[in-house]
MILOKE-816955 format. One record per residue (C-alpha): residue number from 0; residue in one letter; x, y, z. Coordinates in steps of 0.001 Angstrom, whole numbers, plus 500000, padded with zeros to 6 digits. Each point is the difference from the previous one (the first is absolute). Last residue first. Layout:
BEGIN
+-----+----+--------+--------+--------+
!   i ! aa !     xx !     yy !     zz !
+-----+----+--------+--------+--------+
! NUM !  A !      X !      Y !      Z !
...
+-----+----+--------+--------+--------+
% end
This chain:
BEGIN
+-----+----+--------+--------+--------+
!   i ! aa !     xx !     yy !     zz !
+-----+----+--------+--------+--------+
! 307 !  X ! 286787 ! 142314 ! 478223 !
! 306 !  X ! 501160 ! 497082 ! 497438 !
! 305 !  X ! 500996 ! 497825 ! 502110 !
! 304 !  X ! 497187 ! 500455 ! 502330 !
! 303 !  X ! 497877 ! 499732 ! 497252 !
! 302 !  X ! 501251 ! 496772 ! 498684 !
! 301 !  X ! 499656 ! 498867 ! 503573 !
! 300 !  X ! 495993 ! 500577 ! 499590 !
! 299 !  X ! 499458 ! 499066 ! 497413 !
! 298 !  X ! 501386 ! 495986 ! 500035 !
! 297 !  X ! 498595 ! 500800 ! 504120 !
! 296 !  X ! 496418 ! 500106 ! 498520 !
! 295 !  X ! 500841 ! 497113 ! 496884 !
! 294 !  X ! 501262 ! 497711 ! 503361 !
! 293 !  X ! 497480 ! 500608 ! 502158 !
! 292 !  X ! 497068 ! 499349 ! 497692 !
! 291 !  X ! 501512 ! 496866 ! 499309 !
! 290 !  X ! 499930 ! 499039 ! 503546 !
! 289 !  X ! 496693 ! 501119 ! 500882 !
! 288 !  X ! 498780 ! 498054 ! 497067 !
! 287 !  X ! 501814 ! 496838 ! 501277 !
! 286 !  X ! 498796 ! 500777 ! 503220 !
! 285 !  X ! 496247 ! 500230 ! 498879 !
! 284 !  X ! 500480 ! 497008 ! 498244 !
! 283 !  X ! 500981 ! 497436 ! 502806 !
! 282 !  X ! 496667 ! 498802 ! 501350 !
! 281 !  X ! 498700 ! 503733 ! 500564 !
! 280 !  X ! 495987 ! 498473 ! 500704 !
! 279 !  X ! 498582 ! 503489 ! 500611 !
! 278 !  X ! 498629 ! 500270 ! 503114 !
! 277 !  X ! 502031 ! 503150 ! 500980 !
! 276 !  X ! 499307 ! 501635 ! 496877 !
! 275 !  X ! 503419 ! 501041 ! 498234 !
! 274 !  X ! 502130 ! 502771 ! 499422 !
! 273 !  X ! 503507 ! 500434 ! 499229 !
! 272 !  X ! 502175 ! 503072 ! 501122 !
! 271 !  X ! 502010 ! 503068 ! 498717 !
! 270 !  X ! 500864 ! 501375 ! 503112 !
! 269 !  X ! 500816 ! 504277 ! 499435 !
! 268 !  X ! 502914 ! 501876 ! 500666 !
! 267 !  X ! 501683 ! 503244 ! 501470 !
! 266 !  X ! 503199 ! 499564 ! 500059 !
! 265 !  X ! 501914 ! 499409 ! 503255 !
! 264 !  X ! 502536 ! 501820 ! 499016 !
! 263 !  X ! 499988 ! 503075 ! 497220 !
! 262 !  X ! 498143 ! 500225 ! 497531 !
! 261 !  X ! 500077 ! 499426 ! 496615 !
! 260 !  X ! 500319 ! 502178 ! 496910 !
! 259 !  X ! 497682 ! 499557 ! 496678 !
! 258 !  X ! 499739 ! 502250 ! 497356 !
! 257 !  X ! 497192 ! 500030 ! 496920 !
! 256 !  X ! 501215 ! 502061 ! 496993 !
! 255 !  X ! 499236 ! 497741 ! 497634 !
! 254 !  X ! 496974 ! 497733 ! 501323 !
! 253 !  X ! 499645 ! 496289 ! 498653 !
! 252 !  X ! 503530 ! 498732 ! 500939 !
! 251 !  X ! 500032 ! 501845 ! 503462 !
! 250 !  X ! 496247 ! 498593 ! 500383 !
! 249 !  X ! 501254 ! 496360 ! 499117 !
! 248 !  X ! 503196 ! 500292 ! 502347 !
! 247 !  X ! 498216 ! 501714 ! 503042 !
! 246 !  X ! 496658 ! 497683 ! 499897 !
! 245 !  X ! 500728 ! 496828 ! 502374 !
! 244 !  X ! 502530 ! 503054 ! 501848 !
! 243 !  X ! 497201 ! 501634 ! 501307 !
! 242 !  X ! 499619 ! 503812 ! 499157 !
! 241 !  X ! 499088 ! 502179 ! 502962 !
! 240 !  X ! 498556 ! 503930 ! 497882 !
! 239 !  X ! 501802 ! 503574 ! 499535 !
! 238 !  X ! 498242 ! 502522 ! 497856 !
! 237 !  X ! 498938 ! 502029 ! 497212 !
! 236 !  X ! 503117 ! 499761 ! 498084 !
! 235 !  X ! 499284 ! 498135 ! 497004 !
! 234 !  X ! 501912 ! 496356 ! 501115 !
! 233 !  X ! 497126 ! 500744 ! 502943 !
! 232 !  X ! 496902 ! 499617 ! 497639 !
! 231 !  X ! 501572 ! 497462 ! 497911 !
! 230 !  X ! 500612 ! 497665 ! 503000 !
! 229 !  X ! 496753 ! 500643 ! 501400 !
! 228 !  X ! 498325 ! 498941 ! 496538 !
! 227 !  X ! 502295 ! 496844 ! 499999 !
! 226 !  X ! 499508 ! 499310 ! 503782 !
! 225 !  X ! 496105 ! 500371 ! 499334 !
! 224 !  X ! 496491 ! 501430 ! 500932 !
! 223 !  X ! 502024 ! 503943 ! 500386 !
! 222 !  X ! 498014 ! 502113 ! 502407 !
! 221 !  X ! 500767 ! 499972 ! 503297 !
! 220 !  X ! 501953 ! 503650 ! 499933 !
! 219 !  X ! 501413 ! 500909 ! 503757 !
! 218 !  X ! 499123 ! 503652 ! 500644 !
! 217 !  X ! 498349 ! 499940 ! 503551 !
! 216 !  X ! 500673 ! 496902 ! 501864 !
! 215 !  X ! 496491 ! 499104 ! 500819 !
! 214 !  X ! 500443 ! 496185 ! 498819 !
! 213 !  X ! 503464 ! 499254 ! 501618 !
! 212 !  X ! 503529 ! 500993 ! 500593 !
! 211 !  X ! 502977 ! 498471 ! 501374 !
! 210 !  X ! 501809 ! 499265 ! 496829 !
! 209 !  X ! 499788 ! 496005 ! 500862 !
! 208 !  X ! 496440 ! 500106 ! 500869 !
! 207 !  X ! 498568 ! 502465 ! 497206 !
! 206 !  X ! 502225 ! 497098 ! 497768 !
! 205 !  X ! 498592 ! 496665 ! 501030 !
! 204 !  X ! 496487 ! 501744 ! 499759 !
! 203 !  X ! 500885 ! 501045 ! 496232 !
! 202 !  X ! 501105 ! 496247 ! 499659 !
! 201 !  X ! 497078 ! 498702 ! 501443 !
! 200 !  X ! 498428 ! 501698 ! 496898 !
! 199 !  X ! 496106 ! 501336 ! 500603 !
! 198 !  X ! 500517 ! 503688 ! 499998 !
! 197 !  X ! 501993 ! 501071 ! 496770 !
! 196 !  X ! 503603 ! 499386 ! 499545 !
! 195 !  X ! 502307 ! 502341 ! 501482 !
! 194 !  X ! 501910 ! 503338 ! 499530 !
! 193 !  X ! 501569 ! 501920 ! 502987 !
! 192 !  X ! 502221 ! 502692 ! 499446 !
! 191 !  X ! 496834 ! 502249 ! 501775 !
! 190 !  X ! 500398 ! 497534 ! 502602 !
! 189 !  X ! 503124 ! 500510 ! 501216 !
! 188 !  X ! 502692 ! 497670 ! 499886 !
! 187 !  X ! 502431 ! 499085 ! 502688 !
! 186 !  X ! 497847 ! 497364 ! 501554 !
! 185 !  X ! 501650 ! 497862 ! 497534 !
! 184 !  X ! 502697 ! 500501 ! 500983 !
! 183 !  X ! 503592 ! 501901 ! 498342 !
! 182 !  X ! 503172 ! 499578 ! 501641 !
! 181 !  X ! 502150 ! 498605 ! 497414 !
! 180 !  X ! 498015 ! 501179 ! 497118 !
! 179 !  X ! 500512 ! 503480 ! 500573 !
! 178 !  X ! 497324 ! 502064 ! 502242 !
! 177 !  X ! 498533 ! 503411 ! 498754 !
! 176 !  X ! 498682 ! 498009 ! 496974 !
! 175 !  X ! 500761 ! 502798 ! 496577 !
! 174 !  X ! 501844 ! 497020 ! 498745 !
! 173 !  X ! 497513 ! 497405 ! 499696 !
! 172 !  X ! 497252 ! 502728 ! 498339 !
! 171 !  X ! 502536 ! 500497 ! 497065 !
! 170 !  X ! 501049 ! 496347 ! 499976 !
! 169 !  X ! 496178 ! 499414 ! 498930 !
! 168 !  X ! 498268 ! 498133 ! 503145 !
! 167 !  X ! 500216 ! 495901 ! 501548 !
! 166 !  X ! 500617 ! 499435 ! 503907 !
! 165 !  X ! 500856 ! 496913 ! 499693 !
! 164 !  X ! 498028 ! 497227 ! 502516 !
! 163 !  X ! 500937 ! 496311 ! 500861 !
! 162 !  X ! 498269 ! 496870 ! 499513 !
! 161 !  X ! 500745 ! 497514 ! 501974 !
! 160 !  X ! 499521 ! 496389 ! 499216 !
! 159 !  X ! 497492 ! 497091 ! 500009 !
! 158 !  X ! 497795 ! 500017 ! 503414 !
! 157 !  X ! 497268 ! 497336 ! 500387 !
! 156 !  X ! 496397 ! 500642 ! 500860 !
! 155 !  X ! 497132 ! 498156 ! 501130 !
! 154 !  X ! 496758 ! 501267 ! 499602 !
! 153 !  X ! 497138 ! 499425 ! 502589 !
! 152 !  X ! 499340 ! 503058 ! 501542 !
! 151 !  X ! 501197 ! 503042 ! 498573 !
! 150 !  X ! 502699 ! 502365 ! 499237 !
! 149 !  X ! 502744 ! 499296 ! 497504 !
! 148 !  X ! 503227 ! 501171 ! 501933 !
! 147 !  X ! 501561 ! 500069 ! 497304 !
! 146 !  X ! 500345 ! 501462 ! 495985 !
! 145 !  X ! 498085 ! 497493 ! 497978 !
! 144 !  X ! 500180 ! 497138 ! 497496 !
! 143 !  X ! 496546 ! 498270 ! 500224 !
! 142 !  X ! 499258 ! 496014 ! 500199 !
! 141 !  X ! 497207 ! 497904 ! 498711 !
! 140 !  X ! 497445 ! 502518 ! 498318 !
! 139 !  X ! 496407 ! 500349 ! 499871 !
! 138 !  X ! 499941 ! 498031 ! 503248 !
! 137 !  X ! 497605 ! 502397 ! 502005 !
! 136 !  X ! 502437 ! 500617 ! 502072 !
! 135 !  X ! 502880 ! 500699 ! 497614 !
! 134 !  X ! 497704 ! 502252 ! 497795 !
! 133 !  X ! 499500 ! 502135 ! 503004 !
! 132 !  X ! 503758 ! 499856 ! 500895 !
! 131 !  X ! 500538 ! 501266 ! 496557 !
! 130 !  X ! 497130 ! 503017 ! 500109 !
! 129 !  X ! 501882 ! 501038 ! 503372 !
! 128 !  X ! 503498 ! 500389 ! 498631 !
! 127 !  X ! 499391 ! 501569 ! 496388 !
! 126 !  X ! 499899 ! 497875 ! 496716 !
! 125 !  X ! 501559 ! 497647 ! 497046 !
! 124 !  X ! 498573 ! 496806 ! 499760 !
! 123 !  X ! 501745 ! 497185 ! 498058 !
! 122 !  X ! 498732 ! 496631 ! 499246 !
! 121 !  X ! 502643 ! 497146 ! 499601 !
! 120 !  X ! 499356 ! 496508 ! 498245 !
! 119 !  X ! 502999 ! 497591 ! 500841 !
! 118 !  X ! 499799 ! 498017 ! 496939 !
! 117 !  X ! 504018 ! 501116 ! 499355 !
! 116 !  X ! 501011 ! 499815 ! 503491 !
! 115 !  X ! 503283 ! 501276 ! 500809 !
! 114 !  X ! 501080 ! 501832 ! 497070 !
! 113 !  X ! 496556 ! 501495 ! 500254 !
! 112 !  X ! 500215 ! 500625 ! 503912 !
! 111 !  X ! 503568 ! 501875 ! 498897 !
! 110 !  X ! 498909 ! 502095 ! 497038 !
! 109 !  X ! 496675 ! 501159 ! 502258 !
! 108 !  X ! 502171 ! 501538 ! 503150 !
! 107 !  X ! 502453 ! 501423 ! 497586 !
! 106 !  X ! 497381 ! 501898 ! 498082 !
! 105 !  X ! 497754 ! 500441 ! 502915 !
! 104 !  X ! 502509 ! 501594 ! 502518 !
! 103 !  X ! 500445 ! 503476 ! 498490 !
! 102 !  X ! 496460 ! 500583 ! 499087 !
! 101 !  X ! 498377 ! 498259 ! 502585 !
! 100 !  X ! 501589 ! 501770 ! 502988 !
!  99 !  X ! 498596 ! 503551 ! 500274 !
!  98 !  X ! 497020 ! 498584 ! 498517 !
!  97 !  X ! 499016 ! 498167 ! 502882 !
!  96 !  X ! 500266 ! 495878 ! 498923 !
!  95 !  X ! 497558 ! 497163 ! 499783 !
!  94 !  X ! 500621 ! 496496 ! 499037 !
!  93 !  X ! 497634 ! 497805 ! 498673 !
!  92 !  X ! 501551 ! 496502 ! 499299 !
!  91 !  X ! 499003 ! 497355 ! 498234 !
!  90 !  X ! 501308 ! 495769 ! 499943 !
!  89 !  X ! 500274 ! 499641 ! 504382 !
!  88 !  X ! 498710 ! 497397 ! 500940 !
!  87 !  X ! 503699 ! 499588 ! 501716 !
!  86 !  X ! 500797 ! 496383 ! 499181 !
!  85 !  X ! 497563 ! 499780 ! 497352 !
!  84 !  X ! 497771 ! 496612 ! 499713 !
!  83 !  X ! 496816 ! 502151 ! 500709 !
!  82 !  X ! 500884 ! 502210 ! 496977 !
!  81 !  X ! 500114 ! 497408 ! 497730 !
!  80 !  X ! 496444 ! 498718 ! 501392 !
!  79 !  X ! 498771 ! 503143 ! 499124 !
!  78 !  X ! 500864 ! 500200 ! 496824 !
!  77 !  X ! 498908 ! 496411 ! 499480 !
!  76 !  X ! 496667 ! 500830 ! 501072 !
!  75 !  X ! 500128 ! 503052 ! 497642 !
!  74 !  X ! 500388 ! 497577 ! 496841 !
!  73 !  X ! 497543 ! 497631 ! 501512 !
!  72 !  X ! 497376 ! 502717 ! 499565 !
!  71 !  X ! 501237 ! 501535 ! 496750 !
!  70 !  X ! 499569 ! 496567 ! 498741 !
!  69 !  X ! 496963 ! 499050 ! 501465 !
!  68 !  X ! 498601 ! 503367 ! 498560 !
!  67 !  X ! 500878 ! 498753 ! 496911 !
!  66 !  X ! 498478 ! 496517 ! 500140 !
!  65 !  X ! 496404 ! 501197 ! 501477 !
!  64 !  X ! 499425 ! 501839 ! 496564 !
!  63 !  X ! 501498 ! 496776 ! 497973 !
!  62 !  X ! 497802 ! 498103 ! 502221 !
!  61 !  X ! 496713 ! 501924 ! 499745 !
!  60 !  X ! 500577 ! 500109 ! 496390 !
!  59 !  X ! 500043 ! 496141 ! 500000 !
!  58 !  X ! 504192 ! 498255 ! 500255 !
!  57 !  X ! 500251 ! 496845 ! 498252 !
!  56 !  X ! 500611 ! 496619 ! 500986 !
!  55 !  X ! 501655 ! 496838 ! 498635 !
!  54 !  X ! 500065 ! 496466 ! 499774 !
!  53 !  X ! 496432 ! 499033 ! 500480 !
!  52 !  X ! 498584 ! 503566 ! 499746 !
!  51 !  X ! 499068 ! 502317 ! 503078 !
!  50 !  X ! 499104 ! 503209 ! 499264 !
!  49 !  X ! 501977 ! 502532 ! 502266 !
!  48 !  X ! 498976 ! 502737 ! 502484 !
!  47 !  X ! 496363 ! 499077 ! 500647 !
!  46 !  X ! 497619 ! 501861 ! 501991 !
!  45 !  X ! 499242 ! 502336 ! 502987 !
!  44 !  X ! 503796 ! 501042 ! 500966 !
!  43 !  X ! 499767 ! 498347 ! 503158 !
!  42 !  X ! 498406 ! 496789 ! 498363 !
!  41 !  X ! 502781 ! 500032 ! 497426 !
!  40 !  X ! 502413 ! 500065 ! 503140 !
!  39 !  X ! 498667 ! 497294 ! 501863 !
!  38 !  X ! 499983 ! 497577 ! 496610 !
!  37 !  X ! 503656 ! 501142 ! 499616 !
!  36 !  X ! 501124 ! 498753 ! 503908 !
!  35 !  X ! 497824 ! 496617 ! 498975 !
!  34 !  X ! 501446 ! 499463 ! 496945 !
!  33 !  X ! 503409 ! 500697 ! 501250 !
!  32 !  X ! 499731 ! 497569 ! 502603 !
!  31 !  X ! 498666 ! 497722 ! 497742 !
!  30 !  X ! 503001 ! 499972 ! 497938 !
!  29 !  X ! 502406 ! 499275 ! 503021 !
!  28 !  X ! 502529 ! 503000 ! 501439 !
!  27 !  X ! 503119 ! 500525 ! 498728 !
!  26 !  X ! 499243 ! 504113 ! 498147 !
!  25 !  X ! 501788 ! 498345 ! 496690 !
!  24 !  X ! 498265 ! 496899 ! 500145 !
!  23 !  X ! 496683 ! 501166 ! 500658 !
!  22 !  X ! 500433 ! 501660 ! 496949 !
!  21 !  X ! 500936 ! 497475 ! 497999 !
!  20 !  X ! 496701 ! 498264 ! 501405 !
!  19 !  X ! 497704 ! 502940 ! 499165 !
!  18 !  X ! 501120 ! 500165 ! 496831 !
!  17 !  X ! 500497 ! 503525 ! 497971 !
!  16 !  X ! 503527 ! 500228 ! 501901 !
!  15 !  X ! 499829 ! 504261 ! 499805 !
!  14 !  X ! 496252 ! 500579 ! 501065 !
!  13 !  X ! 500439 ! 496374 ! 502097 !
!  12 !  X ! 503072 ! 501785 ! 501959 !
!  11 !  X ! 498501 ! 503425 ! 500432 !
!  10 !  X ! 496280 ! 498225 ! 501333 !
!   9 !  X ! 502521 ! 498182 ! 502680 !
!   8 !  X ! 501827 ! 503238 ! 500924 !
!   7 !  X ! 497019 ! 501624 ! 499984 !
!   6 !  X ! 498484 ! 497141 ! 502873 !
!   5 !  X ! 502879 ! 500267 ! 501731 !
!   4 !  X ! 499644 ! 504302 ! 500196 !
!   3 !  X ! 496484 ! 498704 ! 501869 !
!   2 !  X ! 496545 ! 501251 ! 499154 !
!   1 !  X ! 498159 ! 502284 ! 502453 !
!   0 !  X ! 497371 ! 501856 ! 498038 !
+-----+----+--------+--------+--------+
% end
């Protein structure tokens, strides 16, 4: 069946004008145009759509059936050509984020793209390093918010901020450290103090690397599948664990008895970066969303500093 989305714009206009030359009046083409572009279609559609009366017509079953699928058709035509006529193309979103980030950059992230953009449409997917740049391949999802370097061919990626680490324990634990804050490093702690999240977290990598340690290091605990369960576990006493500053405030607030102390300089850190596919058409948005993500990271981020 190849009819044309002319000729159901033509069989909308006689449905609602009732007169073939009214309605050829309101789509600007001749009468027997129409005719001839409504003739084609009833033939497509394997028999009448209207009966034809001197002054009037009137839609058969086959046309009121045909007439509301028209509709819905011409309505998504329209869609689309609204969408074409966008600067950016872009009207959705699907963003992905690790879970060490989305729950203390979503809220702000998602109150600023609304007050942006309220018929921006914006999917969120919350999950680990490598399932997020599969999704980003395979164009489940537009753009992913990621600790860098992102490896892999064809992605582009574009730094936000730094992210540095706390070292984050009960006060009890803090102050039994053989080094003070002023000289402690990373590489400092053992790995029996050592509490991370479970294998699978870039950020558990980020931290093996930072405390000098890694997979076979006897005694470190890779158990916990969140910050907030991690955070619990070591505001308890059963160990010592890298906190980012994105979740230092909201974990403090949420854990009682959860301490934070810094180290010293250069702090360990992570690069909170944007993600894209390399063929993706960026056309302005992707900046703008790297740019508001920037700006609600480093909002936390410098509060935390302040604070800690």
């Amino acid at each position: 069946m190849r009819f044309t989305l002319r000729q159901l714009e033509y069989f909308r206009a006689l449905a609602e004008q009732r007169n073939f030359g009214r309605a050829a009046t309101v789509c600007h083409v001749s009468q027997p145009a129409l005719s001839v572009q409504i003739r084609s279609l009833e033939e497509l559609m394997g028999g009448p759509l209207v009966e034809r009366h001197a002054r009037d017509v009137v839609l058969t079953p086959l046309g009121r059936d045909a007439l509301g699928l028209a509709q819905d058709v011409l309505a998504t035509a329209e869609r689309l050509e609204r969408l074409s006529q966008d600067k950016t193309g872009q009207r959705s979103l699907s963003l992905g984020l690790i879970p060490t980030m989305a729950p203390y950059l979503l809220p702000g992230v998602l109150a600023a793209l609304r007050a942006g953009d309220l018929s921006l449409k914006v999917q969120v997917r919350e999950a680990r390093t490598e399932p997020l740049l599969d999704a980003l391949r395979l164009g489940e999802i537009d753009a992913a918010v990621l600790a860098l370097p992102a490896a892999g061919d064809g992605l582009f990626s574009s730094p936000l901020f730094q992210d540095r680490f706390l070292l984050a324990g009960s006060a009890t634990r803090l102050d039994r450290l053989s080094h003070g804050p002023e000289t402690l490093r990373p590489t400092d702690l053992k790995a029996a103090q050592l509490m991370l999240l479970e294998d699978g977290h870039c950020l558990t990598d980020q931290a093996l690397e930072v405390c000098g340690q890694d997979r076979t290091g006897a005694g470190i605990n890779m158990g916990a599948s969140s910050l907030g369960t991690l955070s619990r576990l070591v505001a308890e006493g059963f160990g010592l664990t890298l906190m980012p500053e994105l979740a230092a405030q909201s974990e403090c607030a949420a854990v009682q008895g959860l301490k934070l102390i810094r180290f010293p300089d250069p702090e360990p850190a992570r690069t909170v970066g944007l993600v894209r596919r390399d063929t993706t058409r960026a056309e302005g948005w992707f900046d703008d969303l790297g740019d508001l993500i920037r700006q609600v990271g480093q909002d936390i981020v410098s509060s935390c500093r302040t604070d800690h």
